[in-house]
DRENTOR-984756 format. One record per residue: residue in three letters; x, y, z of N, C-alpha, C, O, CB in turn. Coordinates in pm, whole numbers, padded with zeros to 5 digits, always signed. Glycine has a CB too. Layout:
<guzas>
ALAXYZXYZXYZXYZXYZ ...
</guzas>
This chain:
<guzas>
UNK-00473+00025-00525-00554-00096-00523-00467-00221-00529-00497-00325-00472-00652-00096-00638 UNK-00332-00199-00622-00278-00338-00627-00320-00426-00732-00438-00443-00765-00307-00404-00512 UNK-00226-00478-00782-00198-00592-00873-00245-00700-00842-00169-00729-00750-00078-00618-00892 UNK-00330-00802-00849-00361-00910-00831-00328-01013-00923-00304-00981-01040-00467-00902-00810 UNK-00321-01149-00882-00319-01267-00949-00407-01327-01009-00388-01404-01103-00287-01338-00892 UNK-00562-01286-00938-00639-01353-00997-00777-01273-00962-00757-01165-00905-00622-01499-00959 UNK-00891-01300-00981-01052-01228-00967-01065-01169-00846-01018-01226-00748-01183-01331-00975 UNK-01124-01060-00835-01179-01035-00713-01262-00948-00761-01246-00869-00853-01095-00994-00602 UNK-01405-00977-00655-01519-00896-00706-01536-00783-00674-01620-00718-00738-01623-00937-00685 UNK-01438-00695-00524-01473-00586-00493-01326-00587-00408-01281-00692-00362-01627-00568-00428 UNK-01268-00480-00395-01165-00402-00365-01187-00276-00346-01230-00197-00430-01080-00411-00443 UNK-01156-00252-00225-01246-00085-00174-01158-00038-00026-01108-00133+00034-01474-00120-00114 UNK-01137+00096+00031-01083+00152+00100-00919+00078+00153-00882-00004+00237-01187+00175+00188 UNK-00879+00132+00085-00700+00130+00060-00652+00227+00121-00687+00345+00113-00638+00147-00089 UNK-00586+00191+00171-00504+00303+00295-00379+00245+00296-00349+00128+00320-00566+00308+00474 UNK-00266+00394+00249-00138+00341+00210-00045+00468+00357-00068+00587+00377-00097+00372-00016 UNK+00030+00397+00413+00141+00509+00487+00256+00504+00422+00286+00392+00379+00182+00484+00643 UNK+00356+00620+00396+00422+00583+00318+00547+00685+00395+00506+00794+00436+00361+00593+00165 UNK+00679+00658+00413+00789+00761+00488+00928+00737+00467+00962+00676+00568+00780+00758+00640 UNK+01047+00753+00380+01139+00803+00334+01224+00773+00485+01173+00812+00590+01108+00950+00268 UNK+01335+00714+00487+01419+00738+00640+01551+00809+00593+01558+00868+00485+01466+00572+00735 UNK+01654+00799+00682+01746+00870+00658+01889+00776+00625+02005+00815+00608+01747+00964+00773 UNK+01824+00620+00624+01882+00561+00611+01872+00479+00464+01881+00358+00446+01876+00523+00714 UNK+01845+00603+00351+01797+00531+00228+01684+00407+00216+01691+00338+00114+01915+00479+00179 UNK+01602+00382+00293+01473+00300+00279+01332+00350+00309+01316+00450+00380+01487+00193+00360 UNK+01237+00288+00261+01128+00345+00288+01023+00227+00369+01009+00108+00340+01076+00406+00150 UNK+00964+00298+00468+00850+00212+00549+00722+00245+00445+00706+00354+00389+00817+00275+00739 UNK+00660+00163+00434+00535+00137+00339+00421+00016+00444+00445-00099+00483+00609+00048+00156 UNK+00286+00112+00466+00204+00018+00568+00094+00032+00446+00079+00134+00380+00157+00081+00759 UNK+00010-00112+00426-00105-00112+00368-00200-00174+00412-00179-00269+00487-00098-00141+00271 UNK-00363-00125+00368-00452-00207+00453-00537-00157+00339-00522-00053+00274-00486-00179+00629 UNK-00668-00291+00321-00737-00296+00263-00892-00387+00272-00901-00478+00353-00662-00304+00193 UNK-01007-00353+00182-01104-00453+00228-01086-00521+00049-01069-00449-00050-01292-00376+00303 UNK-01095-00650+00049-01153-00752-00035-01257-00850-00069-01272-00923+00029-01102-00797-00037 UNK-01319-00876-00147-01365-00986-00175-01324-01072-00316-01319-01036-00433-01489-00957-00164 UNK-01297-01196-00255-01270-01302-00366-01286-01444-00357-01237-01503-00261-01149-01295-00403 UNK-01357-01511-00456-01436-01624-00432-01285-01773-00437-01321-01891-00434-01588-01627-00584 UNK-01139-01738-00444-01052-01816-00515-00931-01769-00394-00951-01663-00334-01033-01773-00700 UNK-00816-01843-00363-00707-01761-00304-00634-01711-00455-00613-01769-00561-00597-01863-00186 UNK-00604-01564-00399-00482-01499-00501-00376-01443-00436-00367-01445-00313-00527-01383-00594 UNK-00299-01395-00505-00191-01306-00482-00239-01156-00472-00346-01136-00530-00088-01324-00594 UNK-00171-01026-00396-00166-00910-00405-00023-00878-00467+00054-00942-00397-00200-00857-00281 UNK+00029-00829-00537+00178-00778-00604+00196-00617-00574+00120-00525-00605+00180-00803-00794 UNK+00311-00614-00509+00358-00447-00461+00461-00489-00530+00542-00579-00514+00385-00377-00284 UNK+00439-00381-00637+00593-00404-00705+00700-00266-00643+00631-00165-00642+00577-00392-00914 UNK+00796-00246-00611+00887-00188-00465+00978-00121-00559+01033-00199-00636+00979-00319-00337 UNK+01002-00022-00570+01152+00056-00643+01295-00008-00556+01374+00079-00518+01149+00273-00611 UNK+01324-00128-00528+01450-00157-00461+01572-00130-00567+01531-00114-00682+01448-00314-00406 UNK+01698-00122-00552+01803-00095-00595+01754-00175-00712+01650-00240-00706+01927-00121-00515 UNK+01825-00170-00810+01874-00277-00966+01941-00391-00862+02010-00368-00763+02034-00186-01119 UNK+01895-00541-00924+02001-00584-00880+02000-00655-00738+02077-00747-00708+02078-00481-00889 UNK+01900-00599-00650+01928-00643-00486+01844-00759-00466+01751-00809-00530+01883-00521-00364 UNK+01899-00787-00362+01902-00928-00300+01794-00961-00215+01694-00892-00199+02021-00950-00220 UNK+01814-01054-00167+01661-01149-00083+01619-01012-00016+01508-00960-00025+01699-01316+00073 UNK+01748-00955+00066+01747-00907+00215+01712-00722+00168+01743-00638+00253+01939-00949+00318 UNK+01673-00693+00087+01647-00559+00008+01464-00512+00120+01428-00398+00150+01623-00610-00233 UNK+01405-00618+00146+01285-00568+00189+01225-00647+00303+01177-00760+00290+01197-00562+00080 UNK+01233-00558+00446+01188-00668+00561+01031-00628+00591+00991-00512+00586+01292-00655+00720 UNK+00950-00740+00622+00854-00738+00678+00797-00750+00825+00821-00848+00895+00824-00794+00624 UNK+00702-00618+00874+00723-00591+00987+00560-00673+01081+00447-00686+01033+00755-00412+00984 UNK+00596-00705+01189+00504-00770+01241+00419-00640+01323+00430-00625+01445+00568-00895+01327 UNK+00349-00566+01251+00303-00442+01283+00143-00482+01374+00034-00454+01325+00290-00345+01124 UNK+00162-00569+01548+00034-00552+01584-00029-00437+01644-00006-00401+01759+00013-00636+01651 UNK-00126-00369+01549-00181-00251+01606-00286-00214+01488-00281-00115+01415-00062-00131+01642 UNK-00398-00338+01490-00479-00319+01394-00529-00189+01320-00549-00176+01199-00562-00372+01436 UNK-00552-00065+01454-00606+00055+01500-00506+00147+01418-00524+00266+01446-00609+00073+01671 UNK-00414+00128+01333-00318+00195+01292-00382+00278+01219-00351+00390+01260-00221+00132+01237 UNK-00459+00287+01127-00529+00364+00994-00577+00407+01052-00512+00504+01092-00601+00324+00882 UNK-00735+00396+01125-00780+00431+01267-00718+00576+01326-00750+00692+01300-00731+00306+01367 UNK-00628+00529+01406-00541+00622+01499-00540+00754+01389-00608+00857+01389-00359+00546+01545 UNK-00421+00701+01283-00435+00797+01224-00511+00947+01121-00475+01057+01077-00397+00752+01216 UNK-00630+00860+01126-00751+00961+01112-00767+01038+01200-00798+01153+01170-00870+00913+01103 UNK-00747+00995+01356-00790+01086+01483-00716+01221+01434-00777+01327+01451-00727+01022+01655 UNK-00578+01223+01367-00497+01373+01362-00576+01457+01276-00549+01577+01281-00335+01369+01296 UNK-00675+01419+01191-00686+01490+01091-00809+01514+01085-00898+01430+01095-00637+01446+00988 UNK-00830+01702+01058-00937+01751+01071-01023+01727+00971-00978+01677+00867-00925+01860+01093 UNK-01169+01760+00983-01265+01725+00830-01346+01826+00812-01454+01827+00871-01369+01589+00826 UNK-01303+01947+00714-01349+02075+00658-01473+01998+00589-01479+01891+00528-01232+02167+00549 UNK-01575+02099+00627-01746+02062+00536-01711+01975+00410-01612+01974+00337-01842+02230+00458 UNK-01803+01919+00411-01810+01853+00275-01715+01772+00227-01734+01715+00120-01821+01937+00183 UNK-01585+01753+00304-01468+01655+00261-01496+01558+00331-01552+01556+00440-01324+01693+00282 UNK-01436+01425+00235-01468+01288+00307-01402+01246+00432-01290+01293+00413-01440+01182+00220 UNK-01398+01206+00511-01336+01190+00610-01271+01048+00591-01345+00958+00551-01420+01214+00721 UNK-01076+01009+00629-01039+00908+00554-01113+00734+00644-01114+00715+00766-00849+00931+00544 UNK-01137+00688+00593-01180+00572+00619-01314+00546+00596-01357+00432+00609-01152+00545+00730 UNK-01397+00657+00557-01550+00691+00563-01545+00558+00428-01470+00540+00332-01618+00902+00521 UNK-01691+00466+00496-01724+00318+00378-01812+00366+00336-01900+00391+00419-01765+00156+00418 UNK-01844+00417+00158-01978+00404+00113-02056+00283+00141-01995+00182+00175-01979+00421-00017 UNK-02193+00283+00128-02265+00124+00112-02244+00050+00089-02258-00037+00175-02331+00084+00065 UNK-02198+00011-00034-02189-00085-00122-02007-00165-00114-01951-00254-00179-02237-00003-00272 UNK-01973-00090-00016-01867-00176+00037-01875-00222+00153-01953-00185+00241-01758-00125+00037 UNK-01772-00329+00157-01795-00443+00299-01851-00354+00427-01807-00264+00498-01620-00527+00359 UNK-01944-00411+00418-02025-00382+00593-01951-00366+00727-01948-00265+00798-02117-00513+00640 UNK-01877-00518+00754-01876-00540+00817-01713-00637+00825-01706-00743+00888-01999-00559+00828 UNK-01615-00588+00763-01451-00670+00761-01416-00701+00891-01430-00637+00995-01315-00575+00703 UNK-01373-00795+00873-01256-00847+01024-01147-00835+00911-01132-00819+00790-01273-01056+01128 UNK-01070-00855+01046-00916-00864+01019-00892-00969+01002-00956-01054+01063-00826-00822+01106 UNK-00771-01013+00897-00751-01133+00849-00582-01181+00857-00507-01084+00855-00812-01126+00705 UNK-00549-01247+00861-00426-01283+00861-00367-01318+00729-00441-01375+00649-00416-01379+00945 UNK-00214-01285+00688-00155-01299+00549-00035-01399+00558+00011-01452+00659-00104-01154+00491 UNK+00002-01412+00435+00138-01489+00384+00206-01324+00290+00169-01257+00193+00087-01677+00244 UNK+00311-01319+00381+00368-01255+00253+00518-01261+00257+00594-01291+00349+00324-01102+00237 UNK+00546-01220+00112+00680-01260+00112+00768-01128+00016+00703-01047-00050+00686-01428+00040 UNK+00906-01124+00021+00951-01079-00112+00976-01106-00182+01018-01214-00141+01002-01039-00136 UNK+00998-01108-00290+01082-01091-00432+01144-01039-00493+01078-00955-00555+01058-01088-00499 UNK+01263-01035-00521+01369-00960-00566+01381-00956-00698+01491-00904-00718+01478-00998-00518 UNK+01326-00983-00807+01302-00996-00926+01229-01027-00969+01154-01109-00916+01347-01032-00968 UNK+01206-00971-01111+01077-01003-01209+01102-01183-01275+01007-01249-01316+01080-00861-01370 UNK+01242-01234-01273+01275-01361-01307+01196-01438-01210+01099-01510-01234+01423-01387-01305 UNK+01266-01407-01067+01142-01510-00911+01044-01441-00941+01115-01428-01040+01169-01495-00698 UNK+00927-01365-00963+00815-01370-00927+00788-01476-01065+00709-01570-01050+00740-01219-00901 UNK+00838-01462-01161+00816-01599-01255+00762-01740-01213+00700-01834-01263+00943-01637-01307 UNK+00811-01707-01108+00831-01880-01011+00765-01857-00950+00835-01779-00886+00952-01946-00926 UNK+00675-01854-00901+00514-01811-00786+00456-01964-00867+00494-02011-00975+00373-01588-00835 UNK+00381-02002-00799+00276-02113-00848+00139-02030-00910+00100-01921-00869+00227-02222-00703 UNK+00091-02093-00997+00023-02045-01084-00129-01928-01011-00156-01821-01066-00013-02189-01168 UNK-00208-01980-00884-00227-01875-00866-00228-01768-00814-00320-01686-00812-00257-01879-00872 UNK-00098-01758-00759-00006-01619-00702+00075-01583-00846+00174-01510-00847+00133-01664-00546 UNK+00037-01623-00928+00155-01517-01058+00073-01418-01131-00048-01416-01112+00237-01622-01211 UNK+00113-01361-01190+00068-01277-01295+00166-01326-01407+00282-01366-01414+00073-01112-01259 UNK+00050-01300-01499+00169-01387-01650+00293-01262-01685+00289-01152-01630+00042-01421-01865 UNK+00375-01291-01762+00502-01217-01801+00451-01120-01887+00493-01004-01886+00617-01302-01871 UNK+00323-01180-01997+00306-01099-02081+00222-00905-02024+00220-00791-02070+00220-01205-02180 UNK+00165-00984-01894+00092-00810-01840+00227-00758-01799+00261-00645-01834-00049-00799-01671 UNK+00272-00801-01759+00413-00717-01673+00464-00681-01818+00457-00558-01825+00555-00833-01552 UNK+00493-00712-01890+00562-00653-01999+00466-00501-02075+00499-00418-02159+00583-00794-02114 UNK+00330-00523-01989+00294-00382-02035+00319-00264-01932+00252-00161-01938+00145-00381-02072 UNK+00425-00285-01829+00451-00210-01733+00622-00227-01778+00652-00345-01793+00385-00262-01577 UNK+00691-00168-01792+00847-00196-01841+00881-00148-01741+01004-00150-01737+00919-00137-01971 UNK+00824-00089-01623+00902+00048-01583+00933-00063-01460+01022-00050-01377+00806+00235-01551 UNK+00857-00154-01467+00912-00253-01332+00979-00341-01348+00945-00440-01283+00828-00319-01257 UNK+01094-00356-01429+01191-00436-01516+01292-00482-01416+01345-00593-01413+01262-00349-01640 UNK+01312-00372-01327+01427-00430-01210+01400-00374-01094+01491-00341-01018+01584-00396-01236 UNK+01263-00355-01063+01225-00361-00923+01212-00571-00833+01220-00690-00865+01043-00260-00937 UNK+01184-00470-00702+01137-00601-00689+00980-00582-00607+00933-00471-00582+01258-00697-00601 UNK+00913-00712-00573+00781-00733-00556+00770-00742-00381+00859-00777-00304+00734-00873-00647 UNK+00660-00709-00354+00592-00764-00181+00464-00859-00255+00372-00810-00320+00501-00584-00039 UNK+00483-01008-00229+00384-01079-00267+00329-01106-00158+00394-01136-00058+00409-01180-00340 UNK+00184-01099-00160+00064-01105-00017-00036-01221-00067-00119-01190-00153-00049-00926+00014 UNK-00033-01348-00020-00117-01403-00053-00244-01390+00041-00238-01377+00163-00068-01511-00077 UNK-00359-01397-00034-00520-01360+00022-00538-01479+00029-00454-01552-00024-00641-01275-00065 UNK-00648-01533+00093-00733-01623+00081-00849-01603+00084-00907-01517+00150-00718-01695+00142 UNK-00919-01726-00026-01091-01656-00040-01123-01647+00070-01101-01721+00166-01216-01734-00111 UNK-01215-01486+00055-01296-01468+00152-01360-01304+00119-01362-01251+00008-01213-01494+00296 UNK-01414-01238+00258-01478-01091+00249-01416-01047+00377-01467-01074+00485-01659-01075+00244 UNK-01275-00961+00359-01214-00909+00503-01154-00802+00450-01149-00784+00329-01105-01007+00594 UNK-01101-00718+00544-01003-00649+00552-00875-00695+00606-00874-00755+00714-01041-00560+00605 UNK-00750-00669+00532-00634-00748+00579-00622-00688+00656-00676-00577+00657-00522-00776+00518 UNK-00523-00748+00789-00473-00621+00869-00375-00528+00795-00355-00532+00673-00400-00666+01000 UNK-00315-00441+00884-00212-00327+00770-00050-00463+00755-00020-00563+00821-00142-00090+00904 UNK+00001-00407+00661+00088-00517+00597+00174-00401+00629+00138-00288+00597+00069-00594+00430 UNK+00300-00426+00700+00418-00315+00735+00571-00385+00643+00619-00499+00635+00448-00308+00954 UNK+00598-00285+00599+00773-00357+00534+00819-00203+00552+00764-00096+00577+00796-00444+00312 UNK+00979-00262+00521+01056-00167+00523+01129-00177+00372+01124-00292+00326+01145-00177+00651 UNK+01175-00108+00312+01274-00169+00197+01364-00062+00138+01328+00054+00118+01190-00235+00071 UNK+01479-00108+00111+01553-00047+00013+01548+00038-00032+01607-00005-00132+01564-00082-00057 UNK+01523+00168-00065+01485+00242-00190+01588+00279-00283+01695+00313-00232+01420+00360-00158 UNK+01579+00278-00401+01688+00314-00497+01685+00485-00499+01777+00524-00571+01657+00240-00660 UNK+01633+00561-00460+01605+00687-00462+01540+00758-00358+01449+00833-00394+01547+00701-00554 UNK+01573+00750-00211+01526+00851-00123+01490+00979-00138+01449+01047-00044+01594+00862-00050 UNK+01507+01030-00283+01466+01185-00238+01295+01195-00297+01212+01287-00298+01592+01327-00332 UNK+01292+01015-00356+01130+00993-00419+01035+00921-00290+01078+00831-00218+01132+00862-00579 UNK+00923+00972-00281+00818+00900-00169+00770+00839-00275+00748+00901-00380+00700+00989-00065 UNK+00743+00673-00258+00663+00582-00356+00542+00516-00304+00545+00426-00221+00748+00472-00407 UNK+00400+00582-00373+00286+00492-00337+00241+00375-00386+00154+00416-00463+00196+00545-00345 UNK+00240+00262-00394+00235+00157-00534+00059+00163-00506-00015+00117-00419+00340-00051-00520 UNK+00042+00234-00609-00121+00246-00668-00111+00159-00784-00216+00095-00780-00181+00415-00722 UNK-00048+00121-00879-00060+00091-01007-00176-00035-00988-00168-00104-00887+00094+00053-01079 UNK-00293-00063-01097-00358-00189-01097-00338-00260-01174-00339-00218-01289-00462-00192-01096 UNK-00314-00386-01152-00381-00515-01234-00474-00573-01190-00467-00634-01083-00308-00617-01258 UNK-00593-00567-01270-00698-00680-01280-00758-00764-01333-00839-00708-01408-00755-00670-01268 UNK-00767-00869-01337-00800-00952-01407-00709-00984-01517-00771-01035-01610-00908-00924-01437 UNK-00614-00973-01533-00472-01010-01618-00506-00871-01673-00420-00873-01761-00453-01169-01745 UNK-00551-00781-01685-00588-00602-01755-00483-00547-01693-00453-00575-01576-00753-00500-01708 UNK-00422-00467-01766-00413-00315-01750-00433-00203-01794-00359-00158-01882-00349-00290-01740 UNK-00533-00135-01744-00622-00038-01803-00572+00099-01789-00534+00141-01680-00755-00048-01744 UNK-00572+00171-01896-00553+00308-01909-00554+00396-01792-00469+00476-01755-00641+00351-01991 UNK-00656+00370-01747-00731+00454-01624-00834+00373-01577-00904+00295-01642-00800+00601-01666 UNK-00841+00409-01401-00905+00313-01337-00930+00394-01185-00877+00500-01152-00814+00167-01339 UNK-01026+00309-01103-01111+00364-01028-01011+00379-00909-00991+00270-00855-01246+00285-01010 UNK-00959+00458-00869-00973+00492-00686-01044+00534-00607-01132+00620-00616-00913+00557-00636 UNK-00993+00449-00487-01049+00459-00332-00913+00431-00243-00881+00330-00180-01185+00329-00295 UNK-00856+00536-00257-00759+00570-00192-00724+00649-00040-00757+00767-00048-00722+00619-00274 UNK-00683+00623+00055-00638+00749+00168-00431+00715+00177-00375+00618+00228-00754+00705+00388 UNK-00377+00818+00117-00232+00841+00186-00226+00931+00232-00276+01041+00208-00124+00842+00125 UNK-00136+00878+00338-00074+00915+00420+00100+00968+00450+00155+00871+00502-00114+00835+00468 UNK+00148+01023+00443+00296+01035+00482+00358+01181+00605+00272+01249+00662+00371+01056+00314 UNK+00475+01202+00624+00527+01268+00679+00604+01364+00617+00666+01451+00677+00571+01211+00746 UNK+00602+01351+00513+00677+01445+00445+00591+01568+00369+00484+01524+00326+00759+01365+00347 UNK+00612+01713+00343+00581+01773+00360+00531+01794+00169+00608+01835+00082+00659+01836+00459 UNK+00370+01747+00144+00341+01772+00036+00233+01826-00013+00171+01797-00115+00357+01698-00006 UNK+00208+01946+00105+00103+02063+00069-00051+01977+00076-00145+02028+00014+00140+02139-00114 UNK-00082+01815+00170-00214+01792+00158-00228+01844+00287-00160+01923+00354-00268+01651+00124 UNK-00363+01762+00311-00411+01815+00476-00309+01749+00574-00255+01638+00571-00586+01755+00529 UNK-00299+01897+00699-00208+01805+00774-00233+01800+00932-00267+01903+00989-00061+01849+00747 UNK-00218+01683+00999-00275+01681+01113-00271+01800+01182-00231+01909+01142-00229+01589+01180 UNK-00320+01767+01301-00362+01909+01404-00207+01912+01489-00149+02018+01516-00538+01874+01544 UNK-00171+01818+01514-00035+01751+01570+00089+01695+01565+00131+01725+01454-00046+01699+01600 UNK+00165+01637+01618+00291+01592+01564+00234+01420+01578+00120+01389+01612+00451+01652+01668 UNK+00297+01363+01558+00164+01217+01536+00196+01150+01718+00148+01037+01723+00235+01032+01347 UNK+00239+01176+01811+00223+01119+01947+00140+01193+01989+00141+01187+02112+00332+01109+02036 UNK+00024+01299+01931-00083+01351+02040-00200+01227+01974-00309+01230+02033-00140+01564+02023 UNK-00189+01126+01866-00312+01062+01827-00229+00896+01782-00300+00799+01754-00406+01167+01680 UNK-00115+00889+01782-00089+00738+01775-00007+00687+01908+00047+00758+01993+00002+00704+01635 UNK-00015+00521+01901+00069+00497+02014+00187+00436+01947+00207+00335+01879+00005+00406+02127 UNK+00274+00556+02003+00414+00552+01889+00468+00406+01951+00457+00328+01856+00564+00714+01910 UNK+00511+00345+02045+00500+00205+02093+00491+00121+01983+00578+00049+01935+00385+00180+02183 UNK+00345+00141+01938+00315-00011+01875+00384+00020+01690+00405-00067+01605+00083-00056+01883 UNK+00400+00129+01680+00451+00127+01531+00599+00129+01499+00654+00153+01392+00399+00244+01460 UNK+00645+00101+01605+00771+00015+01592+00866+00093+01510+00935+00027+01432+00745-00128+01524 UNK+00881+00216+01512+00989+00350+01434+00922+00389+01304+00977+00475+01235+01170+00293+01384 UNK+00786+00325+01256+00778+00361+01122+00697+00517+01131+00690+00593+01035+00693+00233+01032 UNK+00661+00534+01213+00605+00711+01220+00714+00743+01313+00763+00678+01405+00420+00759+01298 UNK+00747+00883+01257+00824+00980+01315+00767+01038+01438+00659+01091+01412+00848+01080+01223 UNK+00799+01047+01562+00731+01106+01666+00761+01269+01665+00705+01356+01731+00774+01033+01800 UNK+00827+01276+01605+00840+01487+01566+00780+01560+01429+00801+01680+01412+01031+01542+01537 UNK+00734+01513+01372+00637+01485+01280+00504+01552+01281+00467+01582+01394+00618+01362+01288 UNK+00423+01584+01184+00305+01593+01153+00273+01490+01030+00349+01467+00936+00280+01734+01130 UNK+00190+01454+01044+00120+01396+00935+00038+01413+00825-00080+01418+00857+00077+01346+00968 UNK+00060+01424+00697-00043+01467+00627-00128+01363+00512-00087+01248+00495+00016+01583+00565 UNK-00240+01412+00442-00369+01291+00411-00384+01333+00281-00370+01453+00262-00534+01295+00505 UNK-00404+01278+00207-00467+01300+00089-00522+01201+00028-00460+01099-00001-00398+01351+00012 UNK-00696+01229-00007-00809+01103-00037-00804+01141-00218-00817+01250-00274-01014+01130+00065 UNK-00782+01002-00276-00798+00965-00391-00835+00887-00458-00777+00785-00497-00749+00968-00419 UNK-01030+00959-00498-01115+00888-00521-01168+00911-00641-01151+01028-00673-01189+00888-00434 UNK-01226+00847-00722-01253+00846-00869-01182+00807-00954-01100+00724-00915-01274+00940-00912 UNK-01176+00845-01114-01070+00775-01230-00977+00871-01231-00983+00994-01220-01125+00746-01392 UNK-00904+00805-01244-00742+00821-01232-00659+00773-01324-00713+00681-01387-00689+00763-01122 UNK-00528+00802-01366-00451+00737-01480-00382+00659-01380-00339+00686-01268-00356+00833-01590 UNK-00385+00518-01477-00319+00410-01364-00168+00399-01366-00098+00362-01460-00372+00253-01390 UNK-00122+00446-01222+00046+00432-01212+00058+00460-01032-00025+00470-00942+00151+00583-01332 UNK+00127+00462-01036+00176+00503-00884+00165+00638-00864+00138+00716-00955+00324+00469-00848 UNK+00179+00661-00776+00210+00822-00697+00281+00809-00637+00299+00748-00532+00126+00899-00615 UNK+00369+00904-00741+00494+00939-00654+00552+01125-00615+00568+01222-00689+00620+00856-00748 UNK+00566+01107-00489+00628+01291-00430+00785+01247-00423+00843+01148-00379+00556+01367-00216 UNK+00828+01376-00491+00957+01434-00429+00933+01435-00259+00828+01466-00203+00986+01603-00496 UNK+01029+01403-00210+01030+01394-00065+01112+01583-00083+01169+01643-00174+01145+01218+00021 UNK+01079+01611+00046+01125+01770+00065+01107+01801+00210+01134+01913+00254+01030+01886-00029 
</guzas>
């Protein structure tokens, strides 16, 4: 769901891609629906090295709205399982795509420096220690009721042999024990969920995703919905 800066009344179908390279970094695509009556911040806090610099995390101009989309086409739907992208009611009807500001941050000192409502105060982050020397993907929203388009980066990883999902929440300056998902990940690496019918060029157009899916590849899904203990998900890559 993501860390926020400030209120939002509804946050619903989160769709994270997530893939390990061979060049010690990880591609991370996100997409989501919101509503919020105020502009805020979104906070991805990023496992980059201790220590690294501006240039630790690039952001990719990923046009191919259809990306989450596409990638449902690989994946089959056994009775009774949700199918990923499926909207209950009571979430947005009807999202467009929206356009973002985002940026990095290389420290918990700069995200200090955000204007007041893109920050999160020092004191919630201090109930997360474990993000002491990561750094951040700051996404500024603006009020409204959309779905962002998917947000593509590449970054650093201090640990390639870890796949990192940044699930962790903040809301409302909270961080709660346990908290609600509406989750679909995605990755390429091999972690026993469902896995496409294919290698991902029989259902994406490898073209528009710009190297972040593997074209020799299968893809696999796993939906994570209900309460949950709030932190990330993270796989051993294998």
């Amino acid at each position: 769901m993501g860390c926020f800066s400030g209120k939002v009344t509804l946050v619903a179908n989160t769709r994270i891609f997530a893939r390990v390279t061979a060049q010690a970094s990880q591609f991370l695509v996100y997409q989501m629906d919101y509503k919020a009556d105020n502009d805020l911040a979104m906070i991805l806090p990023l496992p980059t090295p201790p220590n690294a610099g501006p240039d630790a995390a690039r952001f990719i101009d990923l046009t191919y709205p259809r990306f989450f989309s596409d990638l449902e086409k690989g994946m089959p739907k056994p009775p009774g399982m949700v199918q990923p992208g499926d909207v209950p009611p009571e979430k947005i009807p009807a999202a467009r795509v929206g356009s973002f500001e985002a940026s990095f941050i290389p420290s918990r000192a700069a995200l200090a420096q955000l204007d007041a409502p893109y920050r999160i105060d020092d004191a919630v982050w201090d109930e997360l220690p474990e993000y002491h020397d990561f750094g951040f993907a700051v996404v500024k929203l603006p009020a409204d009721a959309r779905a962002i388009r998917p947000l593509a980066l590449e970054f650093k990883t201090r640990n390639p042999k870890m796949l990192y999902f940044p699930t962790v929440h903040i809301r409302e300056g909270r961080v709660q024990a346990n908290t609600y998902f509406d989750h679909d990940l995605y990755s390429q690496h091999h972690a026993d969920w469902m896995r496409s019918y294919d290698n991902a060029p029989a259902f994406m157009n490898m073209a528009l995703t710009q190297g972040i899916i593997a074209p020799d590849k299968r893809v696999e899904w796993l939906s994570v919905r209900g309460m949950h203990p709030n932190s990330d998900i993270v796989l051993e890559v294998k």
